[in-house]
MDAnalysis code that builds the backbone (N, CA, C; Angstrom):
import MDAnalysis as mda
import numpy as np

u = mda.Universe.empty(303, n_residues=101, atom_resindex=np.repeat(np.arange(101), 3), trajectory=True)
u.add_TopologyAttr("name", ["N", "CA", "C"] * 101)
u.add_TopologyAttr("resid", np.arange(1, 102))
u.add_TopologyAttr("resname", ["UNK", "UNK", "UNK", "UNK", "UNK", "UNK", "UNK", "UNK", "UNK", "UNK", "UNK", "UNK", "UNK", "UNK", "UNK", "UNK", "UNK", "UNK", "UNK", "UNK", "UNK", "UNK", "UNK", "UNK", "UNK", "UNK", "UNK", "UNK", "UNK", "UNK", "UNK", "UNK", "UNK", "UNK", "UNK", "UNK", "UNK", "UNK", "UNK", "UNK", "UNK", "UNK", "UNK", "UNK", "UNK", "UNK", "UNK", "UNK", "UNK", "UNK", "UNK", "UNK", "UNK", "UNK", "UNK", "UNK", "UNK", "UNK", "UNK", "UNK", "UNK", "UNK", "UNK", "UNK", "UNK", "UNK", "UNK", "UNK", "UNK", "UNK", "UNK", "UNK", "UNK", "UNK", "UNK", "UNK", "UNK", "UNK", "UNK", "UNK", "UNK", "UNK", "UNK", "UNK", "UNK", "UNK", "UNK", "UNK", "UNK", "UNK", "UNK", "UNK", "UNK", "UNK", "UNK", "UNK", "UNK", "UNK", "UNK", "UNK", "UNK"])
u.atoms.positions = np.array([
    [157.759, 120.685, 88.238],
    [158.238, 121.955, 88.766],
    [159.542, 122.303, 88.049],
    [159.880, 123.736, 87.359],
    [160.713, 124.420, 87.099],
    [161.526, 124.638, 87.982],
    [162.887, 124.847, 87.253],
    [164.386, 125.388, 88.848],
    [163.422, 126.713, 88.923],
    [163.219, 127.803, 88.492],
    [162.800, 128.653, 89.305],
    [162.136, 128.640, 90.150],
    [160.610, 127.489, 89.963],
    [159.951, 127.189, 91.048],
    [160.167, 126.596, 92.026],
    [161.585, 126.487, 92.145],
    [161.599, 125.220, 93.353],
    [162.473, 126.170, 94.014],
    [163.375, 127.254, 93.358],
    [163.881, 128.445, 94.382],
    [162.659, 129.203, 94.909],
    [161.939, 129.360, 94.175],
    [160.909, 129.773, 94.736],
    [160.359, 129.703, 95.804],
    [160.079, 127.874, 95.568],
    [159.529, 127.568, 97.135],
    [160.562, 127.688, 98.407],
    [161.675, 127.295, 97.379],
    [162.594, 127.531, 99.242],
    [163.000, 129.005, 99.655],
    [162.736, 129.991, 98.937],
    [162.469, 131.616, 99.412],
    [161.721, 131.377, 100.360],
    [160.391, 130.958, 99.733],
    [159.065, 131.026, 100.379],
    [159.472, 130.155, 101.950],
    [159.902, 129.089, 102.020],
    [160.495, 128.311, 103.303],
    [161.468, 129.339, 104.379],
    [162.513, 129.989, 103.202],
    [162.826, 130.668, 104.105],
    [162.351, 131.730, 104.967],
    [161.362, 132.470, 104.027],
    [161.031, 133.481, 104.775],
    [159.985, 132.987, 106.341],
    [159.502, 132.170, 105.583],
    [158.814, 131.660, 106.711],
    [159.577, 131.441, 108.109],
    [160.766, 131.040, 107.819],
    [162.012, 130.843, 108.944],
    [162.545, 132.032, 109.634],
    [162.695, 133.315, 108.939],
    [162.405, 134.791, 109.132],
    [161.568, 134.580, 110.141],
    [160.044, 134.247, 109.737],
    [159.272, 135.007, 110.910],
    [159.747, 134.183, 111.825],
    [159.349, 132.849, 111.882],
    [159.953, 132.383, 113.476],
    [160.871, 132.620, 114.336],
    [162.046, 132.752, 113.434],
    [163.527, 132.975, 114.308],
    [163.082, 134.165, 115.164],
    [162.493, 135.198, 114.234],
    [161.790, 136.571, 114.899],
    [160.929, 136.023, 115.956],
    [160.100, 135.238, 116.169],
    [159.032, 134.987, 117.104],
    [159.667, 134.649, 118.182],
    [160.520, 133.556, 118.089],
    [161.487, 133.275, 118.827],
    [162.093, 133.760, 119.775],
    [162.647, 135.048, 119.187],
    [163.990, 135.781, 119.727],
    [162.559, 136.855, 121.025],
    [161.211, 137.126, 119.921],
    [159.989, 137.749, 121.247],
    [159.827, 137.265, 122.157],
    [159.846, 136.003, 122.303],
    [159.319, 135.472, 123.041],
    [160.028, 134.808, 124.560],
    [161.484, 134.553, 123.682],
    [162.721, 134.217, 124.784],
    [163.478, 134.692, 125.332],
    [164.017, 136.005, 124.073],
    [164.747, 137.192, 124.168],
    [166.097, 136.767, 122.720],
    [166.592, 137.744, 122.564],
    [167.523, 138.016, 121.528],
    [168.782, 137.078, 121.697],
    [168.910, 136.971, 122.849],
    [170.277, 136.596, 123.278],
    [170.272, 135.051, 123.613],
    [168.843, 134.890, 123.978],
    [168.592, 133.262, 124.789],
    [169.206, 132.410, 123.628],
    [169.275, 131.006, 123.697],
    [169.928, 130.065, 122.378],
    [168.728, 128.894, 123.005],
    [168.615, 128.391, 121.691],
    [168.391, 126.561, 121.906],
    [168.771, 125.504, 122.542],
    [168.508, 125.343, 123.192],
    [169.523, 123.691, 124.236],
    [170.314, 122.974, 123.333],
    [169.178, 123.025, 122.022],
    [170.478, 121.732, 121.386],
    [171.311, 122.748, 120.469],
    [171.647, 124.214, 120.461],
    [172.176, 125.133, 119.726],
    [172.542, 126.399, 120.654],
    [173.219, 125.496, 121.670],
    [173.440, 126.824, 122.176],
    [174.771, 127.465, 122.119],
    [174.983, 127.392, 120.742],
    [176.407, 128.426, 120.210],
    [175.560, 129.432, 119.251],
    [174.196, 129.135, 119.431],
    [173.649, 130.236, 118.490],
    [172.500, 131.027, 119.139],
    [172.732, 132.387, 119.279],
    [171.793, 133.397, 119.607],
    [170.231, 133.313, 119.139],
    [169.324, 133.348, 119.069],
    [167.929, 133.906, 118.824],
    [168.401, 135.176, 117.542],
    [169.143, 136.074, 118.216],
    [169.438, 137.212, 117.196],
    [170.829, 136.551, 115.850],
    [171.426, 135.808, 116.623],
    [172.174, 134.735, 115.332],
    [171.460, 134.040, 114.402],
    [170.157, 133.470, 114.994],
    [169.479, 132.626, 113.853],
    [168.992, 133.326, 113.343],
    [168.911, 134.966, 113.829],
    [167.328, 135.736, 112.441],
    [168.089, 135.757, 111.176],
    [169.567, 136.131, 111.793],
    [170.113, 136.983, 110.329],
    [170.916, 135.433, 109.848],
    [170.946, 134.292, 110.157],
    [171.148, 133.291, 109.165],
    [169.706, 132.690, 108.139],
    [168.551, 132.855, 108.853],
    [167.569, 132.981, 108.206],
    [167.111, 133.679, 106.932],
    [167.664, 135.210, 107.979],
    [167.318, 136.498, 106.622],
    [168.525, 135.996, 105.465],
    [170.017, 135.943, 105.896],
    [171.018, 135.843, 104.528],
    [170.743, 134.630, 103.499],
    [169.960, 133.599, 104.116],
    [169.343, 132.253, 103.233],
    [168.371, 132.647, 102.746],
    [167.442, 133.223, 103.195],
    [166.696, 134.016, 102.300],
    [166.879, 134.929, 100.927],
    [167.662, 135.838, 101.595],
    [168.519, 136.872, 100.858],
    [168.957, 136.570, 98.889],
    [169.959, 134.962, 99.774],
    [170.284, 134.016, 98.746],
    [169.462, 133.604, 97.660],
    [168.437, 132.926, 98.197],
    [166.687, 132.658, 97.416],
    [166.655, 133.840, 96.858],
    [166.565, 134.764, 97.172],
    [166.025, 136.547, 95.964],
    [167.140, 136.149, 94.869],
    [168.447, 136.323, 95.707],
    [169.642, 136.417, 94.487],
    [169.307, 135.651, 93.493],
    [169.008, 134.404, 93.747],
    [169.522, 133.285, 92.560],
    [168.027, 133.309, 91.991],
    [166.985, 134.032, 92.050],
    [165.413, 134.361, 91.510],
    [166.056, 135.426, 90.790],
    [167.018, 136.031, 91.030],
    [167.367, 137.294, 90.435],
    [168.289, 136.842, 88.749],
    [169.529, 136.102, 89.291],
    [170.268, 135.243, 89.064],
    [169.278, 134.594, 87.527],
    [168.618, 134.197, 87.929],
    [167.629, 133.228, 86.677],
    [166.310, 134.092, 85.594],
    [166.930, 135.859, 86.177],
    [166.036, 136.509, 85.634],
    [164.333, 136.196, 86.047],
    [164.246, 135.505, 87.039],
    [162.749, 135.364, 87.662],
    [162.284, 137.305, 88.341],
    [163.172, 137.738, 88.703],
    [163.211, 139.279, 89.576],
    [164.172, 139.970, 89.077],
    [163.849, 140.698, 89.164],
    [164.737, 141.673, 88.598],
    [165.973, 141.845, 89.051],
    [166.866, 142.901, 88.678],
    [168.301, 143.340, 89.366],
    [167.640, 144.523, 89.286],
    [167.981, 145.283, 90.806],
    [167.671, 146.984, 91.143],
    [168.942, 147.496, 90.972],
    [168.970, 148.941, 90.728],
    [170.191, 149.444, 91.034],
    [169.869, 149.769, 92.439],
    [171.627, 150.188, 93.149],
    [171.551, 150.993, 94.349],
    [171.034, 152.217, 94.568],
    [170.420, 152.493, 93.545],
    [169.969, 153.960, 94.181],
    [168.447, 153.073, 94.482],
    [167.844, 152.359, 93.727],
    [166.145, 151.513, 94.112],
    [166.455, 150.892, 95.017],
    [166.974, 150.511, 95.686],
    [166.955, 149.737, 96.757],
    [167.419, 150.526, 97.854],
    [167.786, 151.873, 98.163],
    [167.688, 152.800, 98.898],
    [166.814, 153.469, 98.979],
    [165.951, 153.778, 98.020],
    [164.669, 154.218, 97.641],
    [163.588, 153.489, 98.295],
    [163.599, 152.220, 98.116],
    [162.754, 151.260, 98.729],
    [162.458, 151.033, 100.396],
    [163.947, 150.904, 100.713],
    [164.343, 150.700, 101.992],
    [163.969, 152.230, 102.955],
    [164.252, 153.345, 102.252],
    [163.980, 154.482, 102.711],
    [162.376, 154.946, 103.064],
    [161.925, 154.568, 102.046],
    [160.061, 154.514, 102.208],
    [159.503, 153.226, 103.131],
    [160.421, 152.640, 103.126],
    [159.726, 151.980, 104.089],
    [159.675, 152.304, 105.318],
    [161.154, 152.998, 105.771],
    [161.644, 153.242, 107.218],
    [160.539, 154.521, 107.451],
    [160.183, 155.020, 106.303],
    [159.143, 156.283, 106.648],
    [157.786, 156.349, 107.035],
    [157.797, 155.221, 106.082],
    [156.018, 154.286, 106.583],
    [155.795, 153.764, 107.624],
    [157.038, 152.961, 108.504],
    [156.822, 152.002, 109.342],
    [157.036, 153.587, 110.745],
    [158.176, 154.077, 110.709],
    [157.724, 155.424, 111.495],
    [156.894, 156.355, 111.708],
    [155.954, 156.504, 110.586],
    [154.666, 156.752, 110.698],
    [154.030, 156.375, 111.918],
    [153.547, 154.954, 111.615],
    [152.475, 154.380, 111.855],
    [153.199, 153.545, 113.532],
    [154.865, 153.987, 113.400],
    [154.799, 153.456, 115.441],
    [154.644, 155.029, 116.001],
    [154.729, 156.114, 115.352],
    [154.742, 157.252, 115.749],
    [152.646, 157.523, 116.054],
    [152.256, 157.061, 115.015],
    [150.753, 156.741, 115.378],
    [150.080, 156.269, 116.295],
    [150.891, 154.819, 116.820],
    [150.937, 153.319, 117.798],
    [151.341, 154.378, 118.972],
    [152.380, 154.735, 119.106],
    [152.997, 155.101, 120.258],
    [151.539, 156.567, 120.979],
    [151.079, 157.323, 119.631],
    [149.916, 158.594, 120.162],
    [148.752, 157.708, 120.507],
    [148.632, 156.664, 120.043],
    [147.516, 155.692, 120.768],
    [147.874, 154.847, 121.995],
    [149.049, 155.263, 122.599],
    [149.397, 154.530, 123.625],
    [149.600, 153.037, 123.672],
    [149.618, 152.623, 122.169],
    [150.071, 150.982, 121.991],
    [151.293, 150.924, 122.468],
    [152.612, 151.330, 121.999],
    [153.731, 151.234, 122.044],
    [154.551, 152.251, 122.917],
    [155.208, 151.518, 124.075],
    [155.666, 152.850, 125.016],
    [157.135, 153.062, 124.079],
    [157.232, 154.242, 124.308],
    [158.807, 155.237, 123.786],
    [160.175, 154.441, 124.089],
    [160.724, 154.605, 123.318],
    [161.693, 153.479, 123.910],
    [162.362, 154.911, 124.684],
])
């Protein structure tokens, strides 16, 4: 295995840690903590998850594995997404999946 591949895999670890912390925080609530961590939120562990993650992109970035965006693409990105994903709870919500907040 290559250094890129082995940032690789621990992206890939992290994100995986993403979803849980997320599952987590559904299932207990945002605020609940761990018995053996309870100086840390549910909503504390997502975003130490997401910034270790984050890290993994950088240093994929860092090694020329991914690219570098400018700020205007990564507003671009982030923006289409927020449009897509409002779509489709605006869809959820006319199918009565999702009540209004």
């Amino acid at each position: 295995m290559r250094e890129k591949e082995y940032y690789a895999v621990v992206a890939m670890e992290e994100a995986a840690e993403v979803q849980q912390a997320l599952a987590k925080a559904l299932h207990f609530g945002y605020q609940d903590t761990h018995p053996a961590r309870d100086s840390q939120t549910n909503a504390s562990e997502i975003l130490t998850e997401f910034y270790q993650l984050t890290a993994m992109i950088e240093k994929l970035q860092d090694l020329a594995v991914l690219p570098q965006l400018s700020e205007p693409e990564i507003t671009a990105i982030k923006q289409n997404k927020m449009a897509k994903v409002k779509h489709y709870l605006n869809y959820s919500q006319e199918q009565g999946l999702i009540e209004p907040s």
